[in-house]
C-alpha positions in Angstrom: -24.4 13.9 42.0 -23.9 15.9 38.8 -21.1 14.0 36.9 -19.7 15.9 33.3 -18.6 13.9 30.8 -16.0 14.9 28.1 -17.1 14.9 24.5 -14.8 11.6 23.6 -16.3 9.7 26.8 -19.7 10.8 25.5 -19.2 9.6 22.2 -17.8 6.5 23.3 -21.1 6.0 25.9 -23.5 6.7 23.4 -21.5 3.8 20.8 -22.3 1.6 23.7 -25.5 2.9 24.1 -26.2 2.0 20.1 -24.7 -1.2 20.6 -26.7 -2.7 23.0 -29.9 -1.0 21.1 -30.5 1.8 23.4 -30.8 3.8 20.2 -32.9 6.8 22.2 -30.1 7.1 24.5 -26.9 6.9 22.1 -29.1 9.3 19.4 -29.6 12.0 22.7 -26.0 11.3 23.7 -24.8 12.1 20.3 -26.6 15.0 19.8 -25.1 16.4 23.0 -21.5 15.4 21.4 -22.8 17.8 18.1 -23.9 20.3 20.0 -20.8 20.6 21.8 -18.3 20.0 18.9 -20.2 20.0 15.3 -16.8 19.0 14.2 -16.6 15.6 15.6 -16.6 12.7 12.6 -17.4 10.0 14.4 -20.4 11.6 16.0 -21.9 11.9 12.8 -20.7 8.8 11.6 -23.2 7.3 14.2 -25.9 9.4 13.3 -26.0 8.5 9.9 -26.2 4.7 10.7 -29.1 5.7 13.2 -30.7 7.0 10.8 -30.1 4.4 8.1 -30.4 1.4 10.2 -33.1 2.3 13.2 -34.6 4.9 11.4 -34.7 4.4 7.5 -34.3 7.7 6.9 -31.2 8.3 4.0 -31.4 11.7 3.3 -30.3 12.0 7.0 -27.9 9.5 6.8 -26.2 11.2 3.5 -25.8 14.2 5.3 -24.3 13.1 8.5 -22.1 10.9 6.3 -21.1 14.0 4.2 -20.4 15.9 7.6 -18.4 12.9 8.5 -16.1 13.1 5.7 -15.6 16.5 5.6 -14.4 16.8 9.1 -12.3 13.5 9.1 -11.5 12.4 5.5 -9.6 9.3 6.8 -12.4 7.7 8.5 -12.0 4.8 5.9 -15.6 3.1 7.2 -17.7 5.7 5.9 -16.6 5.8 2.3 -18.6 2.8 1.8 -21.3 3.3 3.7 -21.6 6.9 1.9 -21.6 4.5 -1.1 -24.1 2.2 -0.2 -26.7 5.1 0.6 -26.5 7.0 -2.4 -26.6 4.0 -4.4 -30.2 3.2 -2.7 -31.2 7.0 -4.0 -29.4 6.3 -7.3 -27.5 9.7 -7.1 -24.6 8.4 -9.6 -23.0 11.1 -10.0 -22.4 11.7 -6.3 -21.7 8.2 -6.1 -18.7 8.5 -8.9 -17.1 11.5 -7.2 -16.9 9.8 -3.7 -15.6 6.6 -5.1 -13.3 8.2 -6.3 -12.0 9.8 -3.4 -12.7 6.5 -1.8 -10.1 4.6 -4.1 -7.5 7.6 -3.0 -8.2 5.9 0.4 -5.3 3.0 1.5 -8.3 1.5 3.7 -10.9 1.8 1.9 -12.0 -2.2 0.2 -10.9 -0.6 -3.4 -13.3 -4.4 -5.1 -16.1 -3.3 -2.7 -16.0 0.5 -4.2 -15.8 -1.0 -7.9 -19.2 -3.3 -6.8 -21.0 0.0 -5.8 -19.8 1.6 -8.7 -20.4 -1.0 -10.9 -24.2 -2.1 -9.1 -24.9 2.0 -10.7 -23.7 1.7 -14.0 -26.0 -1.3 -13.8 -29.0 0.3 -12.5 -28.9 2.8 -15.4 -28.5 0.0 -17.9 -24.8 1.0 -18.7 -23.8 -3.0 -19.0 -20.2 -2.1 -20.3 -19.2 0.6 -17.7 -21.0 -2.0 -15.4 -19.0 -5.0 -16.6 -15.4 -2.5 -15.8 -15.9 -1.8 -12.5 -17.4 -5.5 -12.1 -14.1 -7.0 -13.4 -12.0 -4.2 -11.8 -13.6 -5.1 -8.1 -12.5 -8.9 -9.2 -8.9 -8.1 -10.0 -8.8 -5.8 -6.6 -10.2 -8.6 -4.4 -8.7 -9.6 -1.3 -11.2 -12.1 -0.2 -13.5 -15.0 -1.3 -16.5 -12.9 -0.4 -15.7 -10.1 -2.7 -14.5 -12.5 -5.6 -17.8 -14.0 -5.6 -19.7 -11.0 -5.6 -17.4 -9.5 -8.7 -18.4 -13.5 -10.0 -21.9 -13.5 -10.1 -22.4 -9.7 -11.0 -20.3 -10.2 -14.4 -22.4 -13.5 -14.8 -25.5 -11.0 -14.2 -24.1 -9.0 -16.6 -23.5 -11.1 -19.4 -27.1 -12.5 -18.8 -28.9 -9.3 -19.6 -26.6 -8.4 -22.7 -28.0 -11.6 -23.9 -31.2 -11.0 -22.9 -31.0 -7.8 -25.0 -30.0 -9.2 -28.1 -32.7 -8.9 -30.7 -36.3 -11.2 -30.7 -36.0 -13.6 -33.3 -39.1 -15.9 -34.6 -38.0 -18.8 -36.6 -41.0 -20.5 -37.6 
């Protein structure tokens, strides 16, 4: 018995699939979706975190993500994990432009963008710009998780700009 699924019921089967780790059968499923509809967001959205999660493979990731946002720009989930990737391949200017468009975004976490944002600035040794998006993500915090976070990456901040202060040997 030959049974056709539609492209959403596909999707939907191969999110279960990923869920209870059949990762071979969600990643063949949603190639099938691709195939049939390149367009479809959440698709690609799947992909990517295949690729991230199973697979380690970010540059695969990115561009699913990309393809994501392009086709659905209110899929508020993939802002961040668009974020997360490029800050792991510490493409900051990327990074900048998509959290902006991120904090355009009424359901996008706007403290979890300013971490991201402010976790590059830091990577590049940047303290100050750091420190602003650090205390920015602690003003826009909505929960004691991301409070915390802002907390100890302002502590972490102030650390290494004393750390950087000149060597002095009093003798």
């Amino acid at each position: 018995m030959n049974i056709y699924l539609s492209i959403e019921e596909k999707y939907l089967k191969a999110a279960q699939k990923r869920d209870y780790g059949n990762t071979v059968k969600a990643l063949r499923l949603l190639e099938e979706v691709l195939e049939e509809e390149p367009s479809h967001a959440k698709a690609h959205y799947e992909l990517a975190m295949i690729h991230s999660e199973e697979f380690g493979n970010s540059q695969k990731a990115e561009r699913h993500l990309e393809l994501a946002l392009r086709f659905d720009p209110q899929l508020s989930w993939t802002y961040m994990s668009l974020l997360e990737i490029l800050n792991a391949q510490q493409k900051h200017a990327r990074l900048l432009e998509v959290g902006e468009l991120a904090l355009k975004h009424a359901e996008v976490c706007n403290a979890c963008v300013g971490l991201e944002i402010g976790l590059s600035f830091e990577k590049k040794h940047e303290y100050e710009e750091a420190l602003r998006h650090y205390r920015f993500a602690k003003r826009e915090s909505l929960c004691a998780r991301d409070t915390e976070k802002a907390k100890e990456a302002i502590d972490r901040i102030r650390n290494k700009e004393i750390d950087q202060l000149p060597y002095c040997f009093n003798q």
